[in-house]
N, C-alpha and C positions, 0 to 999 in steps of 0.2 A: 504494500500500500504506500504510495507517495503523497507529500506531502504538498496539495495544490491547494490554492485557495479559491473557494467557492464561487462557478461561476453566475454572477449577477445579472450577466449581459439582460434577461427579462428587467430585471430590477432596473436597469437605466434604459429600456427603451422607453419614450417619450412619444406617445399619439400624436401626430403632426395632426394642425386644425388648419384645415385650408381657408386661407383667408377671402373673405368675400364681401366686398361694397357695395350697401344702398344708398340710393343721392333721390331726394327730393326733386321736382324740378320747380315749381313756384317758386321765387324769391331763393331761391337756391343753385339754379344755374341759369333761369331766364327773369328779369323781372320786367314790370310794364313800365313806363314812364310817363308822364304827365301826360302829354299828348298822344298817348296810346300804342306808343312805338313799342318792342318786345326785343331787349337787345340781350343779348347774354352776360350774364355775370363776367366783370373784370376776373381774367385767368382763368375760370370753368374749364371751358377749352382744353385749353394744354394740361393742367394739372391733372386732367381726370385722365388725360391721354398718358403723363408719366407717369401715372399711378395703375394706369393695365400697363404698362410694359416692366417696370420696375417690380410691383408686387401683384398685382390682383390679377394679370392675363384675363381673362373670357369672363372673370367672374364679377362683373362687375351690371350691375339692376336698377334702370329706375324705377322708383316705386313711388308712385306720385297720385291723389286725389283729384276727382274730376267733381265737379259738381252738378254736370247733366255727360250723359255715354258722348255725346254729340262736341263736349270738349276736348276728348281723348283723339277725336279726329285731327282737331285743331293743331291739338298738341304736337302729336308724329306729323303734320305738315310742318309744323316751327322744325322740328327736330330735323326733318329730310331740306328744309328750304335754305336751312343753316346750316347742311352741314356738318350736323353732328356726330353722326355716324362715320363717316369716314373720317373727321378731324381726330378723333375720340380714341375711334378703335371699338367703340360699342357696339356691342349686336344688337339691330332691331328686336329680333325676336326675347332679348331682355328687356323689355320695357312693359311695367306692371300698374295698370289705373285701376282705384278703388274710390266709392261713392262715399265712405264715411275715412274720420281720419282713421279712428282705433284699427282699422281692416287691415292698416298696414302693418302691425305688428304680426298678425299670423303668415303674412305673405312674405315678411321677412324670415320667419321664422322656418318656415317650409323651404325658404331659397338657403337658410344657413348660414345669413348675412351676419357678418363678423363686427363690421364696421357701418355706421349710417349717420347721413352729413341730411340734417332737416332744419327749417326754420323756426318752425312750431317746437315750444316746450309741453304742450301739451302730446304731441305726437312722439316723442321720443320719450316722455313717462309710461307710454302703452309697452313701449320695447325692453320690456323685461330681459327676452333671451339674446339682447344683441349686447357685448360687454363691452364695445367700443364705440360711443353714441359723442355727434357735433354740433353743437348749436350753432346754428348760421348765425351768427349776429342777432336775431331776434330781440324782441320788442320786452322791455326791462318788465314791464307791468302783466306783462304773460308767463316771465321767469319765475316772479315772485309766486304767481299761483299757482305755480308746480313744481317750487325749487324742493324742495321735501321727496322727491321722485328722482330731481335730477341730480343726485348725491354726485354721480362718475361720471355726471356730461363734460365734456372740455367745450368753451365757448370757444368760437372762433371769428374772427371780422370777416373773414373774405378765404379765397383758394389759395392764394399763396401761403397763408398759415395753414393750410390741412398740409397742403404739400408740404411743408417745413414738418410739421410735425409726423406725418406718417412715412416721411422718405429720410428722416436723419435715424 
């Protein structure tokens, strides 16, 4: 009998969690502007583009609220008129509209979404199983009535901070 020591190898395997990003698009990648114009978010764009090539590839979902089916149309025209898709790297066929906010959290949850970058503080209090949640800048008096929720959210002003912080 020799004297080896015990192999652990089980003991230090570590489950890889494939990482996987939800992005809002309201006030998150497109907003309106006074005159009704619908321009994209300073940086969206590219951030979200080095953020599939850098970490998330394919896996990356919008999961965005419509408030009539008839918006959703709307929406994939901005997305396809802009550009988005091919600037991005995004697949069409990942792009997810729901009529209520709370819907988004099971749609996350079902997609696996790791990470989610929303405006709403009330929408990302519903994402219980997402551990890595961003507050788009959002509105102070919206925070307060859900900051009890938002224990682990990281505020953020805009796309260059997600990208600083999820690419360092």
């Amino acid at each position: 009998m020799t004297n080896q020591p015990p192999d652990n190898t089980r003991d230090a395997q570590v489950s890889q969690i494939t990482p996987v990003l939800g992005i809002d698009l309201g006030d998150t990648v497109v907003y309106r502007t006074e005159d009704g114009g619908r321009p994209q978010m300073p940086k969206a764009f590219e951030t979200i583009r080095h953020l599939r090539e850098k970490i998330f590839g394919n896996n990356i979902y919008i999961v965005s609220r419509v408030t009539k089916i008839e918006d959703s149309l709307r929406l994939m025209k901005w997305l396809n008129d802009n550009n988005f898709f091919e600037l991005t790297g995004v697949l069409p066929a990942n792009v997810n509209f729901c009529l209520l906010r709370e819907e988004k959290a099971p749609i996350c949850k079902k997609l696996g979404v790791t990470h989610f970058v929303d405006d709403r503080p009330e929408v990302l209090s519903y994402m219980t199983s997402v551990p890595h949640r961003f507050l788009f800048k959002g509105i102070e008096e919206d925070y307060q009535k859900f900051k009890d929720e938002l224990i682990n959210v990281v505020r953020v002003q805009g796309w260059e901070e997600i990208g600083k912080i999820l690419l360092s």
